[in-house]
PDB file of N, CA, C and O in Angstrom:
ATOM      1  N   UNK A   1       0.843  -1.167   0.000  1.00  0.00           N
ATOM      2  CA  UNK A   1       0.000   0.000   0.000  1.00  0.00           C
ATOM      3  C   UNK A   1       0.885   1.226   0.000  1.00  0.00           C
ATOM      4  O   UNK A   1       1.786   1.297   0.836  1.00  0.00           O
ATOM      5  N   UNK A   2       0.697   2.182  -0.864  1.00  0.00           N
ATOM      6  CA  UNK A   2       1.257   3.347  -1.308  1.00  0.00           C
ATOM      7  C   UNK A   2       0.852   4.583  -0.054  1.00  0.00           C
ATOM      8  O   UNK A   2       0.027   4.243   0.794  1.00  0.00           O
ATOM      9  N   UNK A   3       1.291   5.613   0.002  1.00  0.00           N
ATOM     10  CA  UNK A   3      -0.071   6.357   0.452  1.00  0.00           C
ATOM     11  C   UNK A   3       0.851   7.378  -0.426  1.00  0.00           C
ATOM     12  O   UNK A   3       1.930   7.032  -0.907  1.00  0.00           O
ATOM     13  N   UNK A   4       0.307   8.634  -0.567  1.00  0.00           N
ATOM     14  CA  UNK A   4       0.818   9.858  -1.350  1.00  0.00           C
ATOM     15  C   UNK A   4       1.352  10.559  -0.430  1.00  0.00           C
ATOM     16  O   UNK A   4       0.854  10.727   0.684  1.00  0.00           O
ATOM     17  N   UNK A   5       2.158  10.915  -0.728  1.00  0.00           N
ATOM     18  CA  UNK A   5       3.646  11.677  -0.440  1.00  0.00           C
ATOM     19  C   UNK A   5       4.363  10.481   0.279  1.00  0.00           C
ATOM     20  O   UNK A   5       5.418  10.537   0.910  1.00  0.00           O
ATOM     21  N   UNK A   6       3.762   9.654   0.107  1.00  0.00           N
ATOM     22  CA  UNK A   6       5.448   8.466   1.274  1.00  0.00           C
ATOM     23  C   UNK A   6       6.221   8.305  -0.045  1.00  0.00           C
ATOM     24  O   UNK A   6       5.991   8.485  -1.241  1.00  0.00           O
ATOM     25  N   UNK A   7       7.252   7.881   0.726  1.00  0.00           N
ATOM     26  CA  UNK A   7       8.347   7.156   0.054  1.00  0.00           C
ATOM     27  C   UNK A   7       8.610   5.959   0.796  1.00  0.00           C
ATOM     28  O   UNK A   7       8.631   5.984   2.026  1.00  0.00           O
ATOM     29  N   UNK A   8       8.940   4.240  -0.285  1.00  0.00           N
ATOM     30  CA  UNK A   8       8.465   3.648   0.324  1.00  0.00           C
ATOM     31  C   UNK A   8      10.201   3.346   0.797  1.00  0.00           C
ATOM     32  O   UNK A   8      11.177   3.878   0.267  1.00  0.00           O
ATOM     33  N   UNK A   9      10.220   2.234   2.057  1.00  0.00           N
ATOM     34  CA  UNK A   9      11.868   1.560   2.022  1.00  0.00           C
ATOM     35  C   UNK A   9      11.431   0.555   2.420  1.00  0.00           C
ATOM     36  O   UNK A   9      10.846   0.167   3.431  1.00  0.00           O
ATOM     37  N   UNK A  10      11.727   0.210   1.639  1.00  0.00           N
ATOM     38  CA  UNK A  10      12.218  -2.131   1.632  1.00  0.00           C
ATOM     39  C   UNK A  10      12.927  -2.019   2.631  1.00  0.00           C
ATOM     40  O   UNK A  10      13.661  -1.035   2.544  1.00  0.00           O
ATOM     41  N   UNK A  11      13.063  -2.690   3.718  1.00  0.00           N
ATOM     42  CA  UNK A  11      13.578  -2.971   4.821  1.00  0.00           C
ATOM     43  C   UNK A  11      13.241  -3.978   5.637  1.00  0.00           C
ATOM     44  O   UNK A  11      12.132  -3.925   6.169  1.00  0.00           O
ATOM     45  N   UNK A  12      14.233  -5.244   5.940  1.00  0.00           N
ATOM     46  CA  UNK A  12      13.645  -6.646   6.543  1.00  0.00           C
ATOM     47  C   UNK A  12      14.136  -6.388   8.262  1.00  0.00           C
ATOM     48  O   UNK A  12      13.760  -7.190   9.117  1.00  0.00           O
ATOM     49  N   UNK A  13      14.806  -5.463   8.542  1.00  0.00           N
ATOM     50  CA  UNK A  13      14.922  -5.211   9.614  1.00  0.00           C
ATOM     51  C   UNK A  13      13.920  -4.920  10.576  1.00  0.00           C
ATOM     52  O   UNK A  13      13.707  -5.298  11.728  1.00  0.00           O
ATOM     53  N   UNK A  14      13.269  -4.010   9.652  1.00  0.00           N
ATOM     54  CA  UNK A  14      11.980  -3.591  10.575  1.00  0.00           C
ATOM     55  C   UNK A  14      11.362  -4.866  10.932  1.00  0.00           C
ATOM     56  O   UNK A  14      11.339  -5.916  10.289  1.00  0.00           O
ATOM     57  N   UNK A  15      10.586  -4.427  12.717  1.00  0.00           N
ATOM     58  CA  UNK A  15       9.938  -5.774  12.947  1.00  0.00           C
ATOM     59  C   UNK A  15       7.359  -5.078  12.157  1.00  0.00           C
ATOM     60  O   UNK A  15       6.467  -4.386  12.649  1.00  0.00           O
ATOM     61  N   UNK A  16       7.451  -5.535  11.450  1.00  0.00           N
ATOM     62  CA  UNK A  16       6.263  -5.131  10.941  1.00  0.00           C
ATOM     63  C   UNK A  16       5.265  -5.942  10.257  1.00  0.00           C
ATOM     64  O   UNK A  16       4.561  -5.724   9.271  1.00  0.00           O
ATOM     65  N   UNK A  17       5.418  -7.159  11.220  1.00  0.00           N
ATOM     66  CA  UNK A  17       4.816  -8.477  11.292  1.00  0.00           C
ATOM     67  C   UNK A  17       4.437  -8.887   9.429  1.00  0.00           C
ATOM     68  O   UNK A  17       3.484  -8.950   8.653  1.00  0.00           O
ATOM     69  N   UNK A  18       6.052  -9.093   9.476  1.00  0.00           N
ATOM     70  CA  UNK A  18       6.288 -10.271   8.596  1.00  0.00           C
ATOM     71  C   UNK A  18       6.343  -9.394   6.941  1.00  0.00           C
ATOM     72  O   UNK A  18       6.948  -9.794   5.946  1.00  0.00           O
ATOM     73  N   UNK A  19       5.651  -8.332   7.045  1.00  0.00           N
ATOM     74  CA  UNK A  19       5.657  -7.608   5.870  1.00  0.00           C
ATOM     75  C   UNK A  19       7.118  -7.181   5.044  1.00  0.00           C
ATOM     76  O   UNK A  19       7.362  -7.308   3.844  1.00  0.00           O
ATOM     77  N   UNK A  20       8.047  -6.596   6.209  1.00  0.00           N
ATOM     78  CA  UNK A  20       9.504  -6.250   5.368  1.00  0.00           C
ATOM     79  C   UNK A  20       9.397  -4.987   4.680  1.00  0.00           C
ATOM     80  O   UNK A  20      10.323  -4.365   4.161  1.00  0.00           O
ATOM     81  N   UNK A  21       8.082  -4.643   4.730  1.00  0.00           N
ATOM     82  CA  UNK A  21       8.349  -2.882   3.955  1.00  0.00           C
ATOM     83  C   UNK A  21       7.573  -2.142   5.233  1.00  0.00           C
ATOM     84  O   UNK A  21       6.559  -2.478   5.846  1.00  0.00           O
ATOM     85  N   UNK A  22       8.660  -0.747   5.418  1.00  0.00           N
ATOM     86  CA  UNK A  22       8.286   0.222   6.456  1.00  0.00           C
ATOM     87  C   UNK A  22       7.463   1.497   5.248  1.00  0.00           C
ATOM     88  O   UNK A  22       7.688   1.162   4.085  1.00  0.00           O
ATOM     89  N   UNK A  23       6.708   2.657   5.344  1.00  0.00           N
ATOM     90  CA  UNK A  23       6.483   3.633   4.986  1.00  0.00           C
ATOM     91  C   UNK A  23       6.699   4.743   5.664  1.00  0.00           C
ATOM     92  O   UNK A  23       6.399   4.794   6.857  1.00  0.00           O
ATOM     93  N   UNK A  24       7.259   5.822   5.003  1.00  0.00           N
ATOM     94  CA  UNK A  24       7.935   6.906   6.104  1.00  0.00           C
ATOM     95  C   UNK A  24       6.887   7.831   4.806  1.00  0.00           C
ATOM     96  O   UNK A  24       7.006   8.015   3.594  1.00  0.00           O
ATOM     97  N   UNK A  25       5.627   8.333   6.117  1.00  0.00           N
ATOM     98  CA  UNK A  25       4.868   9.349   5.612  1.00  0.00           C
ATOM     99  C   UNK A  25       5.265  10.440   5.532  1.00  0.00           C
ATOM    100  O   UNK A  25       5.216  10.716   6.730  1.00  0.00           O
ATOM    101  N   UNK A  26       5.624  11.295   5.080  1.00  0.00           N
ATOM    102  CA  UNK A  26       5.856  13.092   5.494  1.00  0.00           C
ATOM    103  C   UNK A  26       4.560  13.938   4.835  1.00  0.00           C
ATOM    104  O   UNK A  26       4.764  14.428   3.725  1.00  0.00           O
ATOM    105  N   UNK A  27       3.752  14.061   5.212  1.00  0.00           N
ATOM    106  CA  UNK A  27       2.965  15.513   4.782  1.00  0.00           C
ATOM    107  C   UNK A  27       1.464  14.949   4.638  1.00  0.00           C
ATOM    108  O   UNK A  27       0.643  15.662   4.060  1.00  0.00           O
ATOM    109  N   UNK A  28       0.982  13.374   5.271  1.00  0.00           N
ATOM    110  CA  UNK A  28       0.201  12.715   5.334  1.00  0.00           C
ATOM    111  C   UNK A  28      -0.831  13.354   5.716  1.00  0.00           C
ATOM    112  O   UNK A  28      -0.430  14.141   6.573  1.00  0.00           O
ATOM    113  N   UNK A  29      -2.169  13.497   5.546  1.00  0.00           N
ATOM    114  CA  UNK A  29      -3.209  13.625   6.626  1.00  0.00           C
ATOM    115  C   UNK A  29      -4.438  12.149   6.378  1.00  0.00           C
ATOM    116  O   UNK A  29      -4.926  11.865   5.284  1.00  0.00           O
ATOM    117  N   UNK A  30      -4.651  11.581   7.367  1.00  0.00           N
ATOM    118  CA  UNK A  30      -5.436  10.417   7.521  1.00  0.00           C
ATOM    119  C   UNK A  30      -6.749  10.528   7.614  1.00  0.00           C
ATOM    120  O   UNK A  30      -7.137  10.443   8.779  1.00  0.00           O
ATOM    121  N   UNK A  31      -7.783  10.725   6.631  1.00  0.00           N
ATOM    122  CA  UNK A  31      -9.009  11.124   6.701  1.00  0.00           C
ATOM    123  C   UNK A  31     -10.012  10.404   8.066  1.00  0.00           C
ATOM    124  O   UNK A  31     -10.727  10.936   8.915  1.00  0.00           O
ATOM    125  N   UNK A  32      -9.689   9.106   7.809  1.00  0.00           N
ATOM    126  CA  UNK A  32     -10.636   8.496   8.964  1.00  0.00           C
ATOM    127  C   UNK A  32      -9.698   7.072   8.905  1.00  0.00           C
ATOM    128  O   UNK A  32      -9.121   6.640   7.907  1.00  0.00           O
ATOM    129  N   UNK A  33      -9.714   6.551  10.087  1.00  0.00           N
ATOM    130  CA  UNK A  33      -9.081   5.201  10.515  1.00  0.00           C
ATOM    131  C   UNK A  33     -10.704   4.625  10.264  1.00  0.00           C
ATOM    132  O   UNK A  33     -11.828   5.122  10.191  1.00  0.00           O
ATOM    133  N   UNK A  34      -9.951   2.981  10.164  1.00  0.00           N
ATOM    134  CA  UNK A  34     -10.995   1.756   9.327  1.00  0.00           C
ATOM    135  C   UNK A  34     -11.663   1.225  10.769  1.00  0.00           C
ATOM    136  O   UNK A  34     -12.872   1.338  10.976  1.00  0.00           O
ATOM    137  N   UNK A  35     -11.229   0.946  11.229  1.00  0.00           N
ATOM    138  CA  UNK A  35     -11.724   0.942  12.860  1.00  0.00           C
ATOM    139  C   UNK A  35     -13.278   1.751  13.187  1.00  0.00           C
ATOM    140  O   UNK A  35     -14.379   1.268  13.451  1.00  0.00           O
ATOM    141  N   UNK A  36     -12.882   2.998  13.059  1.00  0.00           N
ATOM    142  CA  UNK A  36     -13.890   3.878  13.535  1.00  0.00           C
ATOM    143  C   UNK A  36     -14.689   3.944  12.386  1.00  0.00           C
ATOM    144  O   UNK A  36     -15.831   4.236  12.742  1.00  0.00           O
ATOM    145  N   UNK A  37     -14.617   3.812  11.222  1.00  0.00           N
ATOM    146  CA  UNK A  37     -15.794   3.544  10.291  1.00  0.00           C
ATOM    147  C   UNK A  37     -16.258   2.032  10.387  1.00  0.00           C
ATOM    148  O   UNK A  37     -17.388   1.780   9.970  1.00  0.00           O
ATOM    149  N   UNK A  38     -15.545   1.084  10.859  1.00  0.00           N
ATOM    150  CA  UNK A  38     -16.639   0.071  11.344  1.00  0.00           C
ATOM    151  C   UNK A  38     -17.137  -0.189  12.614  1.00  0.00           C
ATOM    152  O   UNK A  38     -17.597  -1.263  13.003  1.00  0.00           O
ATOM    153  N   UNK A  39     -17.030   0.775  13.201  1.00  0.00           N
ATOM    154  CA  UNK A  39     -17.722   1.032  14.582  1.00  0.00           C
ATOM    155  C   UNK A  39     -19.095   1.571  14.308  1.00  0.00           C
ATOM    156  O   UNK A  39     -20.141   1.000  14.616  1.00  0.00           O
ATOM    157  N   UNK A  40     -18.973   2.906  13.606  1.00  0.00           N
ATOM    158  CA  UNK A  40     -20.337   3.461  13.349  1.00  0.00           C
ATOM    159  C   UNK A  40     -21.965   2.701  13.796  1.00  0.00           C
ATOM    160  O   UNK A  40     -22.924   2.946  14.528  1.00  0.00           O
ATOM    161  N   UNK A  41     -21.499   1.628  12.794  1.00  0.00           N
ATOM    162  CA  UNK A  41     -22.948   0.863  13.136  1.00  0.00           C
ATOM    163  C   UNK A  41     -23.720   0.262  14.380  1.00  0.00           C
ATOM    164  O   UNK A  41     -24.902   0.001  14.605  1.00  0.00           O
ATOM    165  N   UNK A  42     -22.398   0.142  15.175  1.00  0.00           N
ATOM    166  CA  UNK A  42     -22.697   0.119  16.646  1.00  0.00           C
ATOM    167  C   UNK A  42     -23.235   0.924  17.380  1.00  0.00           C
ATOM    168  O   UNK A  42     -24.274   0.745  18.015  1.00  0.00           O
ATOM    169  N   UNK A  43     -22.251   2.328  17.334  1.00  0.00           N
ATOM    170  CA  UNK A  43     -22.164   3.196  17.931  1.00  0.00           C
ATOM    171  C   UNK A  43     -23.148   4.240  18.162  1.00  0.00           C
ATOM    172  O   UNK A  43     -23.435   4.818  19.211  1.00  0.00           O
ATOM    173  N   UNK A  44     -23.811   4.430  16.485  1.00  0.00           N
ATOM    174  CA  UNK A  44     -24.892   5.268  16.783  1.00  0.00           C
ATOM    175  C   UNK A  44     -26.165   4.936  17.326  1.00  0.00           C
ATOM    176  O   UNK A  44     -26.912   5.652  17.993  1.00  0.00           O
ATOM    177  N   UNK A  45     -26.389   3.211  16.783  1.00  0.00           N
ATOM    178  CA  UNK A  45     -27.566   2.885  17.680  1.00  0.00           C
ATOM    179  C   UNK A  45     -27.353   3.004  19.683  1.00  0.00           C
ATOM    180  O   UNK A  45     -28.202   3.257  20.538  1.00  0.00           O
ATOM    181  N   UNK A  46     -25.702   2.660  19.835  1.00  0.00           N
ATOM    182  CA  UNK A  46     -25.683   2.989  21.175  1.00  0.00           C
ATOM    183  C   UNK A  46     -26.171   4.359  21.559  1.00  0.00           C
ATOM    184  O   UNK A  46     -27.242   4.546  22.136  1.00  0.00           O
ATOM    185  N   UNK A  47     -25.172   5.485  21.144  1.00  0.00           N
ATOM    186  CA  UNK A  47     -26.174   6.542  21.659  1.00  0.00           C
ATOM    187  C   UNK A  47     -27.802   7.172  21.693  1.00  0.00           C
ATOM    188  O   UNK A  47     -28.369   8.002  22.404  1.00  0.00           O
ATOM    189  N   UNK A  48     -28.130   6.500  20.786  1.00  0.00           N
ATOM    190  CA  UNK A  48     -29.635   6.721  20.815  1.00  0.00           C
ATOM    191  C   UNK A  48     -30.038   6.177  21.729  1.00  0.00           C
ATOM    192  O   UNK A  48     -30.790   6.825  22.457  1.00  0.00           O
ATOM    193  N   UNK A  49     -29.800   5.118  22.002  1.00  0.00           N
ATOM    194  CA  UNK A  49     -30.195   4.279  23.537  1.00  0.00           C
ATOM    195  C   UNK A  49     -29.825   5.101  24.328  1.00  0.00           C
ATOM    196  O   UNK A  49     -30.847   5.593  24.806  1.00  0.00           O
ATOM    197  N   UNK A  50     -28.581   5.751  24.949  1.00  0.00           N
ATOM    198  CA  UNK A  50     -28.010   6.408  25.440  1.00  0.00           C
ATOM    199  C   UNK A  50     -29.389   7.412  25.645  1.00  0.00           C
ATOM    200  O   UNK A  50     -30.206   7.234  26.548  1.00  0.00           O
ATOM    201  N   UNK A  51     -29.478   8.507  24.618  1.00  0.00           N
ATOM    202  CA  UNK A  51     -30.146   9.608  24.619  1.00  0.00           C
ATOM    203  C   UNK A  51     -31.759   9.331  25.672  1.00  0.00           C
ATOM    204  O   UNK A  51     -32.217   9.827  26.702  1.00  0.00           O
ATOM    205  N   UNK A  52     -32.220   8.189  24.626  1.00  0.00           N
ATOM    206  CA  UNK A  52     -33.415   7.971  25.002  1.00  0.00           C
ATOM    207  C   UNK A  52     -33.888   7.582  26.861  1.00  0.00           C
ATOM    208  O   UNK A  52     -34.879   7.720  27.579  1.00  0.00           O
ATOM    209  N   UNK A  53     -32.736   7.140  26.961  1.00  0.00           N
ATOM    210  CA  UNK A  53     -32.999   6.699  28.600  1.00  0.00           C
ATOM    211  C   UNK A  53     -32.720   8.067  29.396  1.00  0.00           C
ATOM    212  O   UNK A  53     -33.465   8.393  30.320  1.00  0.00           O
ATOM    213  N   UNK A  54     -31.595   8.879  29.001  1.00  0.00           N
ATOM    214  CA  UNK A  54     -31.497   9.969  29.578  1.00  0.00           C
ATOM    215  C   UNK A  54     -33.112  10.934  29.359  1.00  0.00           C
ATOM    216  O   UNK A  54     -33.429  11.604  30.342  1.00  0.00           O
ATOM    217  N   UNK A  55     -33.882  10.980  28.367  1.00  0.00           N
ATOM    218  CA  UNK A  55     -34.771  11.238  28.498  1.00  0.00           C
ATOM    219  C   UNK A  55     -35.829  11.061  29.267  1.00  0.00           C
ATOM    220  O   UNK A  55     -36.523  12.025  29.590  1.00  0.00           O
ATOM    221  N   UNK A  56     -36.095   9.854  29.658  1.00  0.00           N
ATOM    222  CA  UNK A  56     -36.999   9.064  30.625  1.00  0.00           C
ATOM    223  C   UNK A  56     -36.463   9.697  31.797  1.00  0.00           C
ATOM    224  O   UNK A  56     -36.963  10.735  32.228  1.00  0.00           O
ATOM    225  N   UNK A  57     -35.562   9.188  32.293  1.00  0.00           N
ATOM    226  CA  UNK A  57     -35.069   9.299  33.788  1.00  0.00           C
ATOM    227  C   UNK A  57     -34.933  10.765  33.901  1.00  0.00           C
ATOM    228  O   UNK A  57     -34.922  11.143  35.072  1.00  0.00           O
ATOM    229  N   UNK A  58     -34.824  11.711  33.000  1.00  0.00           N
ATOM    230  CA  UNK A  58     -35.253  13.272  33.014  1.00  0.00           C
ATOM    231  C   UNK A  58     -37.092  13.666  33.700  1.00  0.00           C
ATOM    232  O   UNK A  58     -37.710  14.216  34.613  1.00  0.00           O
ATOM    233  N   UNK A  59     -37.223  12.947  32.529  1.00  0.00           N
ATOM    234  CA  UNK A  59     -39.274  12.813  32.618  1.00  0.00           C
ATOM    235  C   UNK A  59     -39.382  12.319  33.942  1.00  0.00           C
ATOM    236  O   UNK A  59     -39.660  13.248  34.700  1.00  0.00           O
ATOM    237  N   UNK A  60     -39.300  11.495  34.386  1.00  0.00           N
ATOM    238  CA  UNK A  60     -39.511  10.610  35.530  1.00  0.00           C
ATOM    239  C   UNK A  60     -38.913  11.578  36.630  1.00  0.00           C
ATOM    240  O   UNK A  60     -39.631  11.933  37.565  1.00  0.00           O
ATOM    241  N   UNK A  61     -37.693  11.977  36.533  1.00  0.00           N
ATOM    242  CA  UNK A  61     -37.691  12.967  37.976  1.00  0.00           C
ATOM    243  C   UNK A  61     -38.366  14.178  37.918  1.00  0.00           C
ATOM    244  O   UNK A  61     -38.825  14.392  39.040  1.00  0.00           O
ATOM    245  N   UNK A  62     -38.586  14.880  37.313  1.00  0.00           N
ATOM    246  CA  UNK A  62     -39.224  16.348  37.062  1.00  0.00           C
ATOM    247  C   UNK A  62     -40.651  15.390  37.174  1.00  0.00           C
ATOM    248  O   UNK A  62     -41.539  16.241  37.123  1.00  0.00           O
ATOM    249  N   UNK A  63     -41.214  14.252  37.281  1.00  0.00           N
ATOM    250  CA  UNK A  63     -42.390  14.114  37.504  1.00  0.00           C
ATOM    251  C   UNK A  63     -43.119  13.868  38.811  1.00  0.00           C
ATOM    252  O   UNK A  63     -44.171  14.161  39.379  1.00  0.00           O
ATOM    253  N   UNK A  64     -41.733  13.006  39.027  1.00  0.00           N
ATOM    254  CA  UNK A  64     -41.677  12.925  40.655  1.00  0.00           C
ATOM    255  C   UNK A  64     -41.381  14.117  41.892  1.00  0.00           C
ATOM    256  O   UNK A  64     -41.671  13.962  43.079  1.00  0.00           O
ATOM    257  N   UNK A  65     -40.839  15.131  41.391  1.00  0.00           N
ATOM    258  CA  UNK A  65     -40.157  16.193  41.960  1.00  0.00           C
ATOM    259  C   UNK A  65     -41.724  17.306  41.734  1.00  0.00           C
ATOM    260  O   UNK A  65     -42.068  17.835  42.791  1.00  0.00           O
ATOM    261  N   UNK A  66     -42.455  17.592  40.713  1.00  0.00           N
ATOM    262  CA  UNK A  66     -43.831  17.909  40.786  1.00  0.00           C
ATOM    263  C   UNK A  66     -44.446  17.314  41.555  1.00  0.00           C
ATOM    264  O   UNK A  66     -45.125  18.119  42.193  1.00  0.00           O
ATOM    265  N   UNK A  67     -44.669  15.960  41.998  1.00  0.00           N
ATOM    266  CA  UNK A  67     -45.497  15.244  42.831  1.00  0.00           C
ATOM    267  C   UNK A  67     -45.123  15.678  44.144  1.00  0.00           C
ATOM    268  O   UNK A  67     -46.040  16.144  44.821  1.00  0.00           O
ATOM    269  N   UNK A  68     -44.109  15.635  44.598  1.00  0.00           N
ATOM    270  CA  UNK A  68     -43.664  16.068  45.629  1.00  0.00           C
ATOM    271  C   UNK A  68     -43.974  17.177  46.115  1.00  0.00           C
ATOM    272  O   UNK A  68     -44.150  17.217  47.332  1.00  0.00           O
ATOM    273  N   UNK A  69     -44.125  18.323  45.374  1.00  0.00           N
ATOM    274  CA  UNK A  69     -44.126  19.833  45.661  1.00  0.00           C
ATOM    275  C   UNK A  69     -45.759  19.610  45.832  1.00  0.00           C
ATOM    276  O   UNK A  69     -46.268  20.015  46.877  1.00  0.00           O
ATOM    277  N   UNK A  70     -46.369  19.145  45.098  1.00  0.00           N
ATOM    278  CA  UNK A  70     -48.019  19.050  45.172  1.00  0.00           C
ATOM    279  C   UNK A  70     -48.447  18.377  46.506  1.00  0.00           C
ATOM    280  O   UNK A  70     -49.185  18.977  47.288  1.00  0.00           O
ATOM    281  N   UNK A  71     -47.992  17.161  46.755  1.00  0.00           N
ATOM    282  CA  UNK A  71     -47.799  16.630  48.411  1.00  0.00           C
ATOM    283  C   UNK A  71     -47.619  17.637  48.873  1.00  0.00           C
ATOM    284  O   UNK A  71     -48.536  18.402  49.173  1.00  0.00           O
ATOM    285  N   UNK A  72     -46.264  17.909  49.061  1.00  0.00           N
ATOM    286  CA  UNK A  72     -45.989  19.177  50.405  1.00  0.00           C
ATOM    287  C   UNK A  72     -47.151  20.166  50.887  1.00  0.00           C
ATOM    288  O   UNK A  72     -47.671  20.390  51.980  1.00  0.00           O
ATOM    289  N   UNK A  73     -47.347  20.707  49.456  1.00  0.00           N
ATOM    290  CA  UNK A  73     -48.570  22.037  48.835  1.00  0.00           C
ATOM    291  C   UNK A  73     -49.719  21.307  49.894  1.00  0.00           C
ATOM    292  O   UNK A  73     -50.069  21.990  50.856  1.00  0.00           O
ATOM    293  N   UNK A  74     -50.378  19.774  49.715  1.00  0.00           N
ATOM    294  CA  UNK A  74     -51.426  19.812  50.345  1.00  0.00           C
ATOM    295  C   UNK A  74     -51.008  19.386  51.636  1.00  0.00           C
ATOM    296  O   UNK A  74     -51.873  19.779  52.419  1.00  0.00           O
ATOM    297  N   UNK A  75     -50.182  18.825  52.202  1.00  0.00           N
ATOM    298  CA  UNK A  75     -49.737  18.921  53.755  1.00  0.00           C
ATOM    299  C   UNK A  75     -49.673  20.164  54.425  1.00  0.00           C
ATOM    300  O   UNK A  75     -50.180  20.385  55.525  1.00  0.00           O
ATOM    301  N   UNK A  76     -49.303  20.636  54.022  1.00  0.00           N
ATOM    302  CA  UNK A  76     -49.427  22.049  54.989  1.00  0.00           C
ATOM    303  C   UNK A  76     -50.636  22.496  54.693  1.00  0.00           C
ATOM    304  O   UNK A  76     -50.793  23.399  55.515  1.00  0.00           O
ATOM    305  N   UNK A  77     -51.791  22.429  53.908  1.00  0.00           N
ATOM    306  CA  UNK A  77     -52.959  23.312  53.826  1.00  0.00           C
ATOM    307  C   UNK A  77     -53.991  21.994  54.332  1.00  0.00           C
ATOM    308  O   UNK A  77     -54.536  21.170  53.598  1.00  0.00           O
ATOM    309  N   UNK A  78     -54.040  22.066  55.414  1.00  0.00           N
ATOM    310  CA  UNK A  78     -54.715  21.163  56.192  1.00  0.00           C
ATOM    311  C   UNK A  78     -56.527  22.075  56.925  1.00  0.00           C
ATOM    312  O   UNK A  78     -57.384  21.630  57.689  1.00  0.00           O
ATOM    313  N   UNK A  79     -56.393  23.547  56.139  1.00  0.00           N
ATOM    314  CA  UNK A  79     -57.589  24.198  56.915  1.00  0.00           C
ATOM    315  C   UNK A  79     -59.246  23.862  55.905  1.00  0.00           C
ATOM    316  O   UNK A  79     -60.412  24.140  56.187  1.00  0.00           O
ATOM    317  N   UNK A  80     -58.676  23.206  54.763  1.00  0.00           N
ATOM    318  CA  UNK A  80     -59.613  22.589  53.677  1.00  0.00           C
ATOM    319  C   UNK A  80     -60.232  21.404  54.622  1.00  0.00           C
ATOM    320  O   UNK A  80     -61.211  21.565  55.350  1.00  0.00           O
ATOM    321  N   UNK A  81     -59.820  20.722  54.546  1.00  0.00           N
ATOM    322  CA  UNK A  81     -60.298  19.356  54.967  1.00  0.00           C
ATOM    323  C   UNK A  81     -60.451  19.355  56.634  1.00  0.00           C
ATOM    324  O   UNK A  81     -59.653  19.854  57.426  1.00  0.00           O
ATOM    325  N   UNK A  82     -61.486  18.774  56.893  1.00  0.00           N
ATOM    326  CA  UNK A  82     -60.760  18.274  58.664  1.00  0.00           C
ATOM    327  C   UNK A  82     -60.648  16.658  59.092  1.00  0.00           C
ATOM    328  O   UNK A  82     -61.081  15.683  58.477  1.00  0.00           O
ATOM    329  N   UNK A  83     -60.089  16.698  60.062  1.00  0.00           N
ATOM    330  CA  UNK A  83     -59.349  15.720  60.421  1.00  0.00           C
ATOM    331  C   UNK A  83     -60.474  14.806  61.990  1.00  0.00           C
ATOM    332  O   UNK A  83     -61.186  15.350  62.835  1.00  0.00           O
ATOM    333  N   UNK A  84     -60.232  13.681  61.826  1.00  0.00           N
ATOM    334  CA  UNK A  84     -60.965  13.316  63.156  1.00  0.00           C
ATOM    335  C   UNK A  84     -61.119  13.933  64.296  1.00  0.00           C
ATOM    336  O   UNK A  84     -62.150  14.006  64.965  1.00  0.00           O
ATOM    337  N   UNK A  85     -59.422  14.669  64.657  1.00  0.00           N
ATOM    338  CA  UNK A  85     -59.515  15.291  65.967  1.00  0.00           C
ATOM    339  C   UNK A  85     -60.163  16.879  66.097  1.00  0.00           C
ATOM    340  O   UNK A  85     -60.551  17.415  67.135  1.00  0.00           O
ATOM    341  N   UNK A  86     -60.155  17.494  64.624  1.00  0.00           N
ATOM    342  CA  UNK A  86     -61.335  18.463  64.475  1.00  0.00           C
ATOM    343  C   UNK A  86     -62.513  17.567  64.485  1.00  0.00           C
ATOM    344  O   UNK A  86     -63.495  18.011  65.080  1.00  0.00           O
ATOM    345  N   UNK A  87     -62.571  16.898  64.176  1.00  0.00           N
ATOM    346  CA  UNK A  87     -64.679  16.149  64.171  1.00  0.00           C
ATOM    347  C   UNK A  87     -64.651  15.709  65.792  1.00  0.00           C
ATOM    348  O   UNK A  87     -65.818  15.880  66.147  1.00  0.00           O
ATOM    349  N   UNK A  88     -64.075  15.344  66.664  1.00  0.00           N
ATOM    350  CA  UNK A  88     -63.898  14.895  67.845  1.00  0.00           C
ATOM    351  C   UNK A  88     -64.070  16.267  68.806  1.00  0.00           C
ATOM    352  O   UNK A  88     -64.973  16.174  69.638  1.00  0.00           O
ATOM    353  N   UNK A  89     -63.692  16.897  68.799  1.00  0.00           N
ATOM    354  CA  UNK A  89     -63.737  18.403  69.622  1.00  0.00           C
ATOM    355  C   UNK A  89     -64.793  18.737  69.885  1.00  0.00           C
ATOM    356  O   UNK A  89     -64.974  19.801  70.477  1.00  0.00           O
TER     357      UNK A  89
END
């Protein structure tokens, strides 16, 4: 494999599993490693999972955290309703 601007050197010294040719890049830029383009297909369905649960567990506390404030709200306003020991008096 070539890449543009290398120059290549035949060399059995190098240890470069078994190949015998090194490439000395100068002025290279590597658009994307092969790795991370076969990750993709993983990856984005992971974050959507990702996203989506962070959504829920968003929903779910801001729902619970409203419930709460609405509890509190009617615990302390106890002059609505009465209670046995007002009906007992």
């Amino acid at each position: 494999m070539l890449v543009r601007g290398a120059e290549p050197n035949v060399s059995t010294s190098d240890n470069l599993i078994g190949s015998g040719v090194s490439v000395r890049a100068d002025n290279v830029v590597f658009m994307a490693d092969h790795s991370v383009v076969l990750a993709l297909p993983a990856l984005i369905p992971a974050f959507v999972i990702v996203g989506v649960v962070l959504y829920v567990v968003a929903k779910d506390r801001r729902a619970e955290r409203d419930e709460n404030a609405e509890n509190a709200g009617d615990a302390n306003d106890t002059s609505s309703t009465p209670t046995e020991d007002d009906e007992n008096r």
